[in-house]
Every structure is written in structure tokens, then in C-alpha cells.
LUMTIKE-488364 format. One record per residue: residue in one letter; z, x, y of N, C-alpha, C in turn; residue number from 1. Coordinates in steps of 0.1 Angstrom, whole numbers, plus 2048, in hexadecimal, padded with zeros to 3 digits. Layout:
<sites>
<'a' <Z X Y> <Z X Y> <Z X Y> NUM> ...
</sites>
This chain:
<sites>
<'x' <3FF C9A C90> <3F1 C9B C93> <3E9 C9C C85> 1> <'x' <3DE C97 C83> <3D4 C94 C79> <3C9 CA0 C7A> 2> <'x' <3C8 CA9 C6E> <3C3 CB0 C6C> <3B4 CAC C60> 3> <'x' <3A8 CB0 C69> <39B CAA C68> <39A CB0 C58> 4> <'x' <398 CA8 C4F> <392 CAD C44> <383 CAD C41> 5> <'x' <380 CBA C40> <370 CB5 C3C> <36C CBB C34> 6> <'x' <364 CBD C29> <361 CC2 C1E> <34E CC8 C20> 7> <'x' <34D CCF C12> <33F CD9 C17> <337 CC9 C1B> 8> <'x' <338 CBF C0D> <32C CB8 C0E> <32D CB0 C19> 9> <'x' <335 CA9 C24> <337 CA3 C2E> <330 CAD C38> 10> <'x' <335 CB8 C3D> <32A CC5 C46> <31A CC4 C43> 11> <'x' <31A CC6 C37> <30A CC6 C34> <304 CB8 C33> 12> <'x' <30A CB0 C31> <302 C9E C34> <2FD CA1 C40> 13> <'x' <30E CA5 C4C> <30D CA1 C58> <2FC CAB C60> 14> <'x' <2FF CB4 C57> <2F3 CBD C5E> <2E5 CB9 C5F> 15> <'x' <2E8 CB5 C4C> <2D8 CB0 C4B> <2D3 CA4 C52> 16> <'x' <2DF C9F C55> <2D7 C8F C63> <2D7 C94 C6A> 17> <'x' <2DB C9D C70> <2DA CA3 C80> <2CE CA8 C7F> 18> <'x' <2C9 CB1 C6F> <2BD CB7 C70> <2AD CAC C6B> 19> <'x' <2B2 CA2 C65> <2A7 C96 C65> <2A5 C8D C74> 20> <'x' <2B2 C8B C7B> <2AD C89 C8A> <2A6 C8F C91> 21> <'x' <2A6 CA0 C93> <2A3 CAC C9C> <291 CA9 C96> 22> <'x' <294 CA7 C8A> <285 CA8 C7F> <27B C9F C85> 23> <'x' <284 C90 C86> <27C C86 C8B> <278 C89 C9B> 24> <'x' <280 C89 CA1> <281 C84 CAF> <277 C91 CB6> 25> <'x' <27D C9E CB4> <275 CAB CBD> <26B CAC CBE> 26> <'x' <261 CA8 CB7> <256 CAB CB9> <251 CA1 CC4> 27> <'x' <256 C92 CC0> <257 C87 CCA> <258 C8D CDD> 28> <'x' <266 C95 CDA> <26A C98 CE5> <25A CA3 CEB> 29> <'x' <25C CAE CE3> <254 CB8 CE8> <247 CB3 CED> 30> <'x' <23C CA6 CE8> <230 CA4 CE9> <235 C99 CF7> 31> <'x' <23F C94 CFA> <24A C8C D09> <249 C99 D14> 32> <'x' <24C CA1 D0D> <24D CAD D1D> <23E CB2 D1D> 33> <'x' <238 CB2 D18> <226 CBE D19> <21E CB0 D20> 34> <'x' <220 CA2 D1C> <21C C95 D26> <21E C92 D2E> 35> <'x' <22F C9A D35> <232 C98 D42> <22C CA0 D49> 36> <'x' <22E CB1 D44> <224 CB7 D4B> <21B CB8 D51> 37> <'x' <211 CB2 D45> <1FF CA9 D48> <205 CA1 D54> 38> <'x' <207 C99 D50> <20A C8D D5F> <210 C93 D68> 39> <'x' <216 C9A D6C> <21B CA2 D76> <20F CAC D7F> 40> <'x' <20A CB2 D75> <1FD CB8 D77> <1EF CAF D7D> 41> <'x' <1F0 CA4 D77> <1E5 C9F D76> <1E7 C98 D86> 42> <'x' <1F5 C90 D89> <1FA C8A D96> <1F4 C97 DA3> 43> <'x' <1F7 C9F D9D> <1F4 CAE DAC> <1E4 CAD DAA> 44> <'x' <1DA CAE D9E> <1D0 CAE DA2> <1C8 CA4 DA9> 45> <'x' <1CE C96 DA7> <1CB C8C DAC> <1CC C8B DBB> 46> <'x' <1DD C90 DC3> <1DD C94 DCE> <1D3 C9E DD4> 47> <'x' <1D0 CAA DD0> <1C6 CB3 DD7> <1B5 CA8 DD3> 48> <'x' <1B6 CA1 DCF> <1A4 C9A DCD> <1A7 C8F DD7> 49> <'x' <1B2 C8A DDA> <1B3 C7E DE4> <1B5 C87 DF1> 50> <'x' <1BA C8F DEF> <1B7 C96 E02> <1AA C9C DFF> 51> <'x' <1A6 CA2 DF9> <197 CA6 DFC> <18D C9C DFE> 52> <'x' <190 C90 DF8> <187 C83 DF8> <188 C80 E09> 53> <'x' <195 C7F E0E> <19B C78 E1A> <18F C86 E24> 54> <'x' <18E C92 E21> <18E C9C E2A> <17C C98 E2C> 55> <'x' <176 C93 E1C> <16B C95 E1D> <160 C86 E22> 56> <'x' <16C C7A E24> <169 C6D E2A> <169 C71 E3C> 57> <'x' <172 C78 E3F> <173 C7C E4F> <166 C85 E50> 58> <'x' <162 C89 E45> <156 C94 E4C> <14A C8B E4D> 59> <'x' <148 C84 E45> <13E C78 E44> <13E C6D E52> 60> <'x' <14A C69 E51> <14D C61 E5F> <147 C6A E6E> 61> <'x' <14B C77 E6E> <146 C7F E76> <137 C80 E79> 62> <'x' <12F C80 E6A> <122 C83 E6F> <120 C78 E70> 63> <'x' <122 C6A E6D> <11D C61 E6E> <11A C5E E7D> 64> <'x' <126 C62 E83> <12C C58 E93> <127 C64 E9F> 65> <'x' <123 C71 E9C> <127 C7F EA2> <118 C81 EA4> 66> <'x' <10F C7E EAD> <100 C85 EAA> <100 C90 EB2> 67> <'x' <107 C99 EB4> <10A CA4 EB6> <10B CAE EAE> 68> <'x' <118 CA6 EA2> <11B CB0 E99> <10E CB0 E90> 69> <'x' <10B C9E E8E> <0FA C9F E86> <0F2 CAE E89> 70> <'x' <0EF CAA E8F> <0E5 CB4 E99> <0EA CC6 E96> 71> <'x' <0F7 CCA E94> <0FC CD8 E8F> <0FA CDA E83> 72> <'x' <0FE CCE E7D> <0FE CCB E69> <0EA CD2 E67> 73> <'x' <0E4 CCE E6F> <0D8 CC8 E6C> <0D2 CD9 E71> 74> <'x' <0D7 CDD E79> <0D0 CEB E80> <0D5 CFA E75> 75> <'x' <0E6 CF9 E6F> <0E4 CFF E69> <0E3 D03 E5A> 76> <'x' <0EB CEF E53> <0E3 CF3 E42> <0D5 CEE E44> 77> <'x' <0CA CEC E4C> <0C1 CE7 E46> <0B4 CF4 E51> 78> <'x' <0BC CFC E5D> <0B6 D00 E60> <0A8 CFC E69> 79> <'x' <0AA CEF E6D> <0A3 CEB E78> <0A4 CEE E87> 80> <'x' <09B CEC E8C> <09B CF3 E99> <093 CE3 EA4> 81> <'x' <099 CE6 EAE> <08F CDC EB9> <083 CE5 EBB> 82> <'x' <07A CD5 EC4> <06C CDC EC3> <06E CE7 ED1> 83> <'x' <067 CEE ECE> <062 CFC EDA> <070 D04 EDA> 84> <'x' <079 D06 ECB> <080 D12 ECB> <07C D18 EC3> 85> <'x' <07C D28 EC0> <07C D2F EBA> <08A D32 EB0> 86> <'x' <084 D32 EA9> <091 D38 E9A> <091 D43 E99> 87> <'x' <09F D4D E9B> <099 D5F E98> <0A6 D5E E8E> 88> <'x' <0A3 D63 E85> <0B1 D6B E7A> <0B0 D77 E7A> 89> <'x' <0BC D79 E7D> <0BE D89 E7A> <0C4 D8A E6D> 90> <'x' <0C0 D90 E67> <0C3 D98 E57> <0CD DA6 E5C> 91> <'x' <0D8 DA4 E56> <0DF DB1 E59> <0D5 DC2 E4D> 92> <'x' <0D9 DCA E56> <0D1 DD5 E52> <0DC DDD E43> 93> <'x' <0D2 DE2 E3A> <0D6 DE5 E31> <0D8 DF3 E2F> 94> <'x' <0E1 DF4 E2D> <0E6 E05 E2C> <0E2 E0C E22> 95> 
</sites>
């Protein structure tokens, strides 16, 4: 059996390439994982804005086709009323 000879300066060559690769490449690597992240992150925000988009195209379709729901939309953000009704608010009482 052959017994490895290696000497100080052969260790320390080998190190210092190991440590001019780690030198080169890591930072490479590190700014690879913080961009996957982003894009991982960014893929999830894109899903929650495409269902809220989808949620807020059905609400539109609704009042478009619905003059029913028109007519609810319309009574209570805008606070209209038909003719010969009365509007009463009650204001809750303050303690």
C-alpha cells in the first residue's frame, strides 16, 4: 500500500485554491439564493394579485348583468333612495 506524501507547501497551495474558488464563486452563489427568494416571493405575490384580479372581474360581471345587485351597490355606497322613501339613520348612542 502507498502511503500519500504531502508536504506543508502542497496543503497550503491546495488550500489557497480551495480559498480563491470559495473567494470567487460565494458571493456568486449567495446573490443566486437572495434572487431565488425574490422570485419565489415575487411568484406568491403575483398569485394573490391574479385571484384578486379574477375575484374583482366577477364583481364587475355581476354589477354589470345583476340590476338588482346594481340597485344595492347604488342604495348603500352612494346612499340613494327611491322616490317617496324616507332615509332614517340611526347613529348609535354615545356613552
Amino acid at each position: 500500500m502507498k502511503i500519500l506524501n504531502l508536504n506543508t507547501g502542497t496543503i497550503f497551495r491546495s488550500l489557497g485554491i480551495i480559498g480563491v474558488i470559495l473567494f470567487i464563486f460565494l458571493p456568486g452563489y449567495t446573490k443566486l439564493q437572495e434572487l431565488k427568494d425574490r422570485n419565489r416571493y415575487l411568484q406568491e405575490k403575483i398569485s394573490e394579485v391574479k385571484s384578486e384580479n379574477s375575484l374583482l372581474e366577477n364583481e364587475i360581471a355581476r354589477i354589470q348583468q345583476d340590476p338588482v345587485y346594481q340597485e344595492e351597490i347604488i342604495r348603500e355606497r352612494l346612499g340613494v333612495v327611491r322616490k317617496g322613501e324616507i332615509l332614517y339613520k340611526i347613529e348609535p348612542q354615545e356613552e
